[in-house]
C-alpha positions in Angstrom: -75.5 46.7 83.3 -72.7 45.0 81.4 -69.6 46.2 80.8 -68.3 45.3 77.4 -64.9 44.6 77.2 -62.7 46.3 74.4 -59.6 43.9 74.1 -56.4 44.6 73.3 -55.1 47.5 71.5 -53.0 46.7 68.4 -52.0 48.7 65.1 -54.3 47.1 62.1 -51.5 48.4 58.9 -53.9 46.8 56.1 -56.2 49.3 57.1 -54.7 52.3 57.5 -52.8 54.9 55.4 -49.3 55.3 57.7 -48.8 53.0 60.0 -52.4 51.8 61.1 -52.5 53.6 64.3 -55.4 55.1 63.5 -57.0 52.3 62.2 -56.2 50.5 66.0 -57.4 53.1 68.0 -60.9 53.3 65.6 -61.5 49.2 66.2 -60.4 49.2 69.9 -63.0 52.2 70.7 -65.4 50.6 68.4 -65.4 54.0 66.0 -65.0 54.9 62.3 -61.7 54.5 61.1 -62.2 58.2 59.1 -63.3 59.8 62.4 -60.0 58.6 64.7 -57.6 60.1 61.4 -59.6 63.4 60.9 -59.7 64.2 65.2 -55.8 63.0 64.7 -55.2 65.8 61.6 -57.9 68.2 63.5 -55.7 68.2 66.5 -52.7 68.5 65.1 -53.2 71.3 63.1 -55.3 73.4 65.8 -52.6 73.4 68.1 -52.0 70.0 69.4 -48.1 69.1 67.6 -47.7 66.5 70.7 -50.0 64.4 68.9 -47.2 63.5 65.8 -45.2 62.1 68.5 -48.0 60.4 70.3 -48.3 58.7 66.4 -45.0 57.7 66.0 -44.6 56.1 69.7 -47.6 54.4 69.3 -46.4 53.1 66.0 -43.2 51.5 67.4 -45.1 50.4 70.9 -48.0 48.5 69.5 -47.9 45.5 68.3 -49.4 44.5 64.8 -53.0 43.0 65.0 -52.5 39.2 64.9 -54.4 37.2 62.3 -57.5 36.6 63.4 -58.4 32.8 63.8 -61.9 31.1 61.7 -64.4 32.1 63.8 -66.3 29.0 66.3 -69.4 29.1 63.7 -67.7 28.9 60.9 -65.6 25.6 62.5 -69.0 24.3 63.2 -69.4 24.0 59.0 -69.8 20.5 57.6 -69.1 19.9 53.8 -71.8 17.9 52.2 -71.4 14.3 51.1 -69.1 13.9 48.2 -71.9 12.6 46.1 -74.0 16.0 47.1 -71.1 17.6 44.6 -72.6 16.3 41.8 -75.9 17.8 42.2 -76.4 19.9 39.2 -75.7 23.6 40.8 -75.0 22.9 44.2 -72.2 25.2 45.7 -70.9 24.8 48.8 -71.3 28.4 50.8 -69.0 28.5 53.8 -68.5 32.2 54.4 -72.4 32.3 55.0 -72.0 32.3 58.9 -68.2 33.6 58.8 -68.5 36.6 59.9 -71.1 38.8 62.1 -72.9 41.9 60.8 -72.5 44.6 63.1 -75.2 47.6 62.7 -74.1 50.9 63.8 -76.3 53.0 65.7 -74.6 56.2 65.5 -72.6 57.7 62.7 -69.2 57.4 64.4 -69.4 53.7 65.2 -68.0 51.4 63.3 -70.1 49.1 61.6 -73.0 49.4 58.6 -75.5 51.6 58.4 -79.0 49.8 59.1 -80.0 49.5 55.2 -76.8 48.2 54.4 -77.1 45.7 57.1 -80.2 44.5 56.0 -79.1 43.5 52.7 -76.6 42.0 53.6 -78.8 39.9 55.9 -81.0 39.0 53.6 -78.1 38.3 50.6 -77.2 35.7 54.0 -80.3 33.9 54.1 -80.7 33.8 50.4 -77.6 31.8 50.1 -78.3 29.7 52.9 -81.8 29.1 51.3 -80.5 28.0 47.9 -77.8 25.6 50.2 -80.9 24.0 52.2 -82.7 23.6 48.7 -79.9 21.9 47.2 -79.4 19.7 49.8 -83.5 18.8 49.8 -83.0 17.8 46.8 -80.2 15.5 46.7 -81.7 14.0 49.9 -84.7 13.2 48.1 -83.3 11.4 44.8 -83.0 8.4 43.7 -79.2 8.3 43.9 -79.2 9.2 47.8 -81.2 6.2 48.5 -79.3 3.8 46.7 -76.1 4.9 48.1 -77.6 5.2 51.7 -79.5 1.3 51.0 -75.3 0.5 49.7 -74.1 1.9 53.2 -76.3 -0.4 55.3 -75.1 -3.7 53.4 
């Protein structure tokens, strides 16, 4: 059995409605960002007041979430050939393998729901299909082999 590891726990303020606290405590436990804010507001108001200060020391004592670096795959990326460019239609897609699709399994986990997931999967592998096609087809004209015949003189 592995044991995944959470990371660090940091305030994400683009995402949330205060301070991001809430927002923090939802990506470091891996839930729903709506589910840490209404068990926040649930507790406060059945009896729980301790919680406001909780909120406000956390939002002085954590740090703000650090932009996050271009992920490894995304690194791995190569840009086609310049001449590639002038294929009629071709687009280079970068954010393809950018970032990864997390599924949720239960309603409280962050992540999207299984149908969602799915097309976005398959809007993946249409783009990356219409990139391989573009590229097949520069690789096979006329103008590839001339300038590849140009680069062996």
């Amino acid at each position: 059995m592995s044991v995944k590891r959470r990371g660090e726990l940091y305030r994400i303020p683009s995402q949330g409605k205060i301070a991001g606290v809430c927002a923090g405590l939802a990506d470091y436990f891996g839930w729903e960002t709506w589910l840490v804010r209404i068990l926040i507001v649930s507790g406060v108001l059945f009896g729980m007041p301790w919680l406001v200060f909780l909120y406000i020391a956390a939002w002085f004592i954590l740090d703000k979430k650090p932009a996050t670096a271009t992920s490894p795959i995304a690194d791995q990326h190569t840009p086609a050939p310049a001449s590639a460019t002038q294929v009629e239609g071709y687009e280079p897609v970068a954010d393809i393998q950018s970032e990864p699709i997390k599924v949720k399994a239960r309603i409280w986990q962050a992540g999207e729901p299984p149908k969602q997931a799915f097309h976005d999967i398959r809007r993946k592998y249409m783009a990356m299909e219409r990139q391989l096609r573009l590229m097949e087809r520069y690789v096979t004209s006329p103008e590839f082999t001339v300038s590849r015949e140009i680069n062996k003189l």
